[in-house]
Biopython code that builds the backbone (N, CA, C, O; Angstrom):
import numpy as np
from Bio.PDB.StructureBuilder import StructureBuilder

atoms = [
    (1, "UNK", "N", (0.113, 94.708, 32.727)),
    (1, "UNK", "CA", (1.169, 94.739, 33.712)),
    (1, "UNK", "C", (1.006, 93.614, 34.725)),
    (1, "UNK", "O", (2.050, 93.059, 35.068)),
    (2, "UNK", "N", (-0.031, 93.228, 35.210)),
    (2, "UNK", "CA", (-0.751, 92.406, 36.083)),
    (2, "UNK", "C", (0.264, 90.574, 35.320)),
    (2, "UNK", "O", (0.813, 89.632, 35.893)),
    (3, "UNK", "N", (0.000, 90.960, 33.708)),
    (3, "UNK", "CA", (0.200, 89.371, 33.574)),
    (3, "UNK", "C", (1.575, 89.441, 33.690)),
    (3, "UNK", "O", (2.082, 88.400, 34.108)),
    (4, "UNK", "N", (2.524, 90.577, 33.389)),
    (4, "UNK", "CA", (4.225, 90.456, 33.645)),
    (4, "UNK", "C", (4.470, 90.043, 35.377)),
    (4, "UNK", "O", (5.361, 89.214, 35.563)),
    (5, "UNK", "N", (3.796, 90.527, 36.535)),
    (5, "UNK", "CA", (3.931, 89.949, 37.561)),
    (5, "UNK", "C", (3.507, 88.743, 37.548)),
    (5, "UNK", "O", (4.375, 87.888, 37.726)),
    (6, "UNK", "N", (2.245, 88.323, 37.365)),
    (6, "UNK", "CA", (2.399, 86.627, 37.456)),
    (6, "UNK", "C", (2.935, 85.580, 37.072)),
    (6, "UNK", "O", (2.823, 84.367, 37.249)),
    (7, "UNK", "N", (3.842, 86.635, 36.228)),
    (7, "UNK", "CA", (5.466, 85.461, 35.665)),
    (7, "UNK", "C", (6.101, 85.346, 36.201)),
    (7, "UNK", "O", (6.667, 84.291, 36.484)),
    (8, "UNK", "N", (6.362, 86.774, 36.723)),
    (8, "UNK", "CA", (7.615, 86.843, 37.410)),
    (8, "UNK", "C", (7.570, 86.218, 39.064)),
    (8, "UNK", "O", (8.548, 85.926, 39.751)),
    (9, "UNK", "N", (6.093, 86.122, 39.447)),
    (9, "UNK", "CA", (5.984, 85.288, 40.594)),
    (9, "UNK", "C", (6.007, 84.175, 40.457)),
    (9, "UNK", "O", (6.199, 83.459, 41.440)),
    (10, "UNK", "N", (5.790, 83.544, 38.985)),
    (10, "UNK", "CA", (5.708, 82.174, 38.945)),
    (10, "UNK", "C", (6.881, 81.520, 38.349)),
    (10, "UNK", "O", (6.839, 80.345, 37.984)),
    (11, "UNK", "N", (7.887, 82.230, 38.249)),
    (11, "UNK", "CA", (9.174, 82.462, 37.375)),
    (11, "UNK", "C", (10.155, 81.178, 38.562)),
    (11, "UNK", "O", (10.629, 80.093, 38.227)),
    (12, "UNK", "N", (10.180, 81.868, 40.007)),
    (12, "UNK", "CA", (10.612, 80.667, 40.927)),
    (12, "UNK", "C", (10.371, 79.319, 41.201)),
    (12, "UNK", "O", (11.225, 78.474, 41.469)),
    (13, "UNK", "N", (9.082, 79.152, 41.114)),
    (13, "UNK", "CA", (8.525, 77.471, 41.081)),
    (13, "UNK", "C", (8.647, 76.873, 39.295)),
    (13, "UNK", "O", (7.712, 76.134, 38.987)),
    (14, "UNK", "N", (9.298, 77.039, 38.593)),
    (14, "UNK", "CA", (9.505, 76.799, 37.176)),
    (14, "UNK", "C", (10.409, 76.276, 37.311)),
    (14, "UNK", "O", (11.371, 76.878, 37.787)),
    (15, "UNK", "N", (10.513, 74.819, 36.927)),
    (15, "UNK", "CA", (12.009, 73.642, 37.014)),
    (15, "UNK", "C", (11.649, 73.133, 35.957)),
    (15, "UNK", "O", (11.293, 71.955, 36.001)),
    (16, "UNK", "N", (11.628, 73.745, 34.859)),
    (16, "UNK", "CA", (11.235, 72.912, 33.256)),
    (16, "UNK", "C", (12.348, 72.591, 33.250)),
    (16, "UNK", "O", (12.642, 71.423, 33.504)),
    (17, "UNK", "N", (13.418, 73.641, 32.923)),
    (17, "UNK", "CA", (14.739, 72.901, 32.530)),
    (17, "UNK", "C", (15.728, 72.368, 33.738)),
    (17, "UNK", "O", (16.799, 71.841, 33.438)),
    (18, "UNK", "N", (15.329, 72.526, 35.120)),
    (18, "UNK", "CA", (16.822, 72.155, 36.022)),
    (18, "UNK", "C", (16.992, 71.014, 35.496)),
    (18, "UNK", "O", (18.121, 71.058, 35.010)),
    (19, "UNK", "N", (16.301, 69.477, 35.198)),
    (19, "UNK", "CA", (16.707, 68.245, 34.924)),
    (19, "UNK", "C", (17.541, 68.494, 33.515)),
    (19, "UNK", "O", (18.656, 68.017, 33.725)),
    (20, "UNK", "N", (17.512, 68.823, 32.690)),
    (20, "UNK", "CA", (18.233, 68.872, 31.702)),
    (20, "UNK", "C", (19.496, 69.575, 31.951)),
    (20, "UNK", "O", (20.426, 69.052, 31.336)),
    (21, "UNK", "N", (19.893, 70.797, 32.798)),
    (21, "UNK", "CA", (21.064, 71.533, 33.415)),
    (21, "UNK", "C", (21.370, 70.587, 34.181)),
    (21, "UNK", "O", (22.552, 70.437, 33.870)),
    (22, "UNK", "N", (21.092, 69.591, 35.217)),
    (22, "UNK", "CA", (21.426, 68.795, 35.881)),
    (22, "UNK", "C", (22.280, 67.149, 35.141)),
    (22, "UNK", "O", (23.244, 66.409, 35.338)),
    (23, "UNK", "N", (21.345, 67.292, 34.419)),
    (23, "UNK", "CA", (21.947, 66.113, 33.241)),
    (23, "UNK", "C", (23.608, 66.352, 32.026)),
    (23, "UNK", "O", (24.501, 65.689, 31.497)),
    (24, "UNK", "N", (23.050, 67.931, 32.174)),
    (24, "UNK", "CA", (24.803, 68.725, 31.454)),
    (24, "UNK", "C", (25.161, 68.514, 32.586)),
    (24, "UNK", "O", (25.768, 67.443, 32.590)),
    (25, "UNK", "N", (25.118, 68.992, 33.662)),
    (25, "UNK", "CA", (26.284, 68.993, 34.919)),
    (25, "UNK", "C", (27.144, 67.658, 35.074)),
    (25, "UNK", "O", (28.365, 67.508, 35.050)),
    (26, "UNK", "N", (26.005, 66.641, 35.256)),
    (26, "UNK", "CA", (26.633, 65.251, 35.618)),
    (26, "UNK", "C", (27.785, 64.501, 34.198)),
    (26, "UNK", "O", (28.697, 63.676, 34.145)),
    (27, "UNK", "N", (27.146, 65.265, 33.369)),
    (27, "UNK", "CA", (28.020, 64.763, 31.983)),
    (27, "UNK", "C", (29.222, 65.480, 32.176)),
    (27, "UNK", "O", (30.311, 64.946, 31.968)),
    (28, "UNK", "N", (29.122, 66.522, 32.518)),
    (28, "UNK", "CA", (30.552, 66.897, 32.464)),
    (28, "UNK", "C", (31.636, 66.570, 33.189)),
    (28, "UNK", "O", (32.809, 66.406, 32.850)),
    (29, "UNK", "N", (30.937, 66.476, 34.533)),
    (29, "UNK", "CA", (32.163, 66.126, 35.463)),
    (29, "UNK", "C", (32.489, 64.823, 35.510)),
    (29, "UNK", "O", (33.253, 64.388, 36.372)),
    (30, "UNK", "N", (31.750, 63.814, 34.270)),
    (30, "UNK", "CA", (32.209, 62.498, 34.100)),
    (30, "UNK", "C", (33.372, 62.905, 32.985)),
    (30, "UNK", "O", (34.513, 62.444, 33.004)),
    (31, "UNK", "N", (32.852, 63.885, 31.981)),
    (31, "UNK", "CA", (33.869, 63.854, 31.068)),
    (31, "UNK", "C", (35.057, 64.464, 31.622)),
    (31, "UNK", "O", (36.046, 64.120, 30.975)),
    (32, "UNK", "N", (35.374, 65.376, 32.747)),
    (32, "UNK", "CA", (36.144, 66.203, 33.248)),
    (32, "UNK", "C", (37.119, 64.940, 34.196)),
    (32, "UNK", "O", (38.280, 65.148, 34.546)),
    (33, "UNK", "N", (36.354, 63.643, 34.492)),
    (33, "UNK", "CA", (36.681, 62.425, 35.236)),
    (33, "UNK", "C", (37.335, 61.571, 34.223)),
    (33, "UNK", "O", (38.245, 60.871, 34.666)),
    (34, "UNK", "N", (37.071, 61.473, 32.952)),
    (34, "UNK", "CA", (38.032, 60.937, 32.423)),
    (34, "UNK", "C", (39.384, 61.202, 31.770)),
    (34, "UNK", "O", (40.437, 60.602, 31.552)),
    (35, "UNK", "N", (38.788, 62.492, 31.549)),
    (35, "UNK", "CA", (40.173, 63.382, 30.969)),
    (35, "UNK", "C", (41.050, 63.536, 31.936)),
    (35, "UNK", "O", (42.077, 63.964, 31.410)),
    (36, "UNK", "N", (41.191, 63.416, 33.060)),
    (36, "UNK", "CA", (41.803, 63.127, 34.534)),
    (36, "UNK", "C", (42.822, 61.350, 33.947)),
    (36, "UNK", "O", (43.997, 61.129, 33.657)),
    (37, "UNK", "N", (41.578, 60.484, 34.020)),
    (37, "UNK", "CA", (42.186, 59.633, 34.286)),
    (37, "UNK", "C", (42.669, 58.783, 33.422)),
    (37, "UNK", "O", (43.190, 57.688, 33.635)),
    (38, "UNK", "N", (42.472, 59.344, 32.413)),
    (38, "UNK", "CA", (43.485, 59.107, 31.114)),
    (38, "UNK", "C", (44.889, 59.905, 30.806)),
    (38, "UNK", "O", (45.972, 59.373, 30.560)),
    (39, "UNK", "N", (44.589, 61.397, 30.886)),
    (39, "UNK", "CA", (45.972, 62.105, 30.996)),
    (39, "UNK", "C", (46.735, 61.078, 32.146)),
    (39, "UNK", "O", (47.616, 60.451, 31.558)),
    (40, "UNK", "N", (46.666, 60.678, 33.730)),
    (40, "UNK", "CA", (47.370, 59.813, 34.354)),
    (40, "UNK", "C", (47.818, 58.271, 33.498)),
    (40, "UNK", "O", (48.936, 57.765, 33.590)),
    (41, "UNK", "N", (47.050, 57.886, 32.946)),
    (41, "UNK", "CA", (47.351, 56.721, 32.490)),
    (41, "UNK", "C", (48.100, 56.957, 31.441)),
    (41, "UNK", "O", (49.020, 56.148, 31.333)),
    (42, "UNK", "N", (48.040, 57.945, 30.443)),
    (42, "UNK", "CA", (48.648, 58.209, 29.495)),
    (42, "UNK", "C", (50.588, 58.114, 29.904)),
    (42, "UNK", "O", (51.362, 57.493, 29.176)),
    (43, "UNK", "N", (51.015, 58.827, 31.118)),
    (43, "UNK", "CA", (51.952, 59.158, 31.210)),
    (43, "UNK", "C", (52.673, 57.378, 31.492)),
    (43, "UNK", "O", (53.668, 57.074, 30.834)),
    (44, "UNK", "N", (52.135, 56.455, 32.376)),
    (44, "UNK", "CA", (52.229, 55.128, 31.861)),
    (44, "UNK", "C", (52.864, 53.942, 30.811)),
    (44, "UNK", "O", (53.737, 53.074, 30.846)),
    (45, "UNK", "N", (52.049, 54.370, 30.039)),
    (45, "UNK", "CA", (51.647, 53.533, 28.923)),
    (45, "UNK", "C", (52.901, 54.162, 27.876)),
    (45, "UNK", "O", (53.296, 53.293, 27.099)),
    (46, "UNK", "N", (53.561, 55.437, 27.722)),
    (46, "UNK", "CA", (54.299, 55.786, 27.239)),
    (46, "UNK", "C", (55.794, 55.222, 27.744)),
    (46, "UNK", "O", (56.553, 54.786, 26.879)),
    (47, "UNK", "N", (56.085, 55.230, 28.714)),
    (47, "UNK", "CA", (56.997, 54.495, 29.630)),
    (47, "UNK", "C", (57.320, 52.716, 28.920)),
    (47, "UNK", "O", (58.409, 52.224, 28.623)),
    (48, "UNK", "N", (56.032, 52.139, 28.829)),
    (48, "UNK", "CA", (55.649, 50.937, 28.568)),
    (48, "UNK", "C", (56.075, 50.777, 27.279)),
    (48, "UNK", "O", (56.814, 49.799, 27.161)),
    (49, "UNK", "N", (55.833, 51.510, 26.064)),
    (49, "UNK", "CA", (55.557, 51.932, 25.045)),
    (49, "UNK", "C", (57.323, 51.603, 24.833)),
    (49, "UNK", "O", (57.876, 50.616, 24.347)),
    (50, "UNK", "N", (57.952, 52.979, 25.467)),
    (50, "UNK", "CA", (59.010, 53.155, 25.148)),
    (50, "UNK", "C", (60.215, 52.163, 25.442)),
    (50, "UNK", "O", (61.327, 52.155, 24.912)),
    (51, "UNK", "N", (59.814, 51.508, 26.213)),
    (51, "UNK", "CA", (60.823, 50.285, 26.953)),
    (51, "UNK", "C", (60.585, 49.217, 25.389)),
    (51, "UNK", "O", (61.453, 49.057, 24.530)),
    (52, "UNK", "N", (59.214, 48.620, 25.369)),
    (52, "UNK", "CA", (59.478, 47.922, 24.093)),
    (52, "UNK", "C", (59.548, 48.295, 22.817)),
    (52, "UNK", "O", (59.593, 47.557, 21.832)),
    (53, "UNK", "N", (59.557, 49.597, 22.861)),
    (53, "UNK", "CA", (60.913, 49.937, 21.509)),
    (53, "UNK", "C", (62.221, 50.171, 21.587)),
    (53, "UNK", "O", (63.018, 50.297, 20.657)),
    (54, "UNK", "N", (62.455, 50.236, 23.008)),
    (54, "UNK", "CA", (64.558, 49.892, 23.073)),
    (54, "UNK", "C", (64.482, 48.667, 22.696)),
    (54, "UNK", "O", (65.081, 48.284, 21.691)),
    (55, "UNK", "N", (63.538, 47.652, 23.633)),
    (55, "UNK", "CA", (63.786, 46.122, 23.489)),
    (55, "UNK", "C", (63.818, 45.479, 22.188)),
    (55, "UNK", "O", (64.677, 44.621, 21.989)),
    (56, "UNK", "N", (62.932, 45.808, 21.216)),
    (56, "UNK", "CA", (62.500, 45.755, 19.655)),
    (56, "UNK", "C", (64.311, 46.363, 19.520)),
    (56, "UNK", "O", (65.156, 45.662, 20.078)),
    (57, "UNK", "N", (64.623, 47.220, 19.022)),
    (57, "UNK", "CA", (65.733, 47.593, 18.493)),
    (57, "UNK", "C", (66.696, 47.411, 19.257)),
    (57, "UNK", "O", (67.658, 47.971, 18.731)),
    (58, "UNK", "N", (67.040, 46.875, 20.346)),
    (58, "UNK", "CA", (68.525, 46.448, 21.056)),
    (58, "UNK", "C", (68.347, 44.549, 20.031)),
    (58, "UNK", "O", (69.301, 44.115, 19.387)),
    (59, "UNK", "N", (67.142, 43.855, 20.125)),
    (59, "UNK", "CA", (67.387, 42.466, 19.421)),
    (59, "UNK", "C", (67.483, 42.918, 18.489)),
    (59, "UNK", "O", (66.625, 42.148, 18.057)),
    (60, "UNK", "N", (67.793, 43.653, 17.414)),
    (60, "UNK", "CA", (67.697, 43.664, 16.246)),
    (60, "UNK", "C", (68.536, 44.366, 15.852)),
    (60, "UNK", "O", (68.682, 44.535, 14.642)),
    (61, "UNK", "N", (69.189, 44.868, 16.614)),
    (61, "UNK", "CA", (70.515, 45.382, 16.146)),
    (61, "UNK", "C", (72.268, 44.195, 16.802)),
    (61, "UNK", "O", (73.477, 44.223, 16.573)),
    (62, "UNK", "N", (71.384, 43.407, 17.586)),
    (62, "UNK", "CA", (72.594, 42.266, 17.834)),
    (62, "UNK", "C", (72.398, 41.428, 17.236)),
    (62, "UNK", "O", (73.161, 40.463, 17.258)),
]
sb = StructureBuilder()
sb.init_structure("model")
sb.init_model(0)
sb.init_chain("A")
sb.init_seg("    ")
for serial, (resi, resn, name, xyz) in enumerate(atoms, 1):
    if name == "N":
        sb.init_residue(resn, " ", resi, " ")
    sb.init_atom(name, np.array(xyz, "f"), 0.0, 1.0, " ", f" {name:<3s}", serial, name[0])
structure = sb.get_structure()
């Protein structure tokens, strides 16, 4: 019983894994940062997209 408490006291000073949970964290909210700023750009580029396919088919139909 003695050795289940000295886990469990030593259970708080144990940071084996925070760097690796810390390393998921930062990954995500980069990936959560681009999926941001691509959905914005996306809406863009479709605009862009779509103008030079009137332009493509207005010359080519005169």
């Amino acid at each position: 019983m003695s050795a289940v408490r000295q886990k469990l006291r030593a259970l708080p000073a144990d940071e084996s894994g925070a760097t690796a949970i810390e390393y998921g964290l930062i990954a995500a909210l980069i990936v959560i940062a681009m999926i941001g700023a691509l959905s914005s750009l996306g809406g863009g580029t479709t605009g862009g997209w779509t103008k030079l396919s009137q332009t493509v088919t207005n010359a080519s139909s005169s």
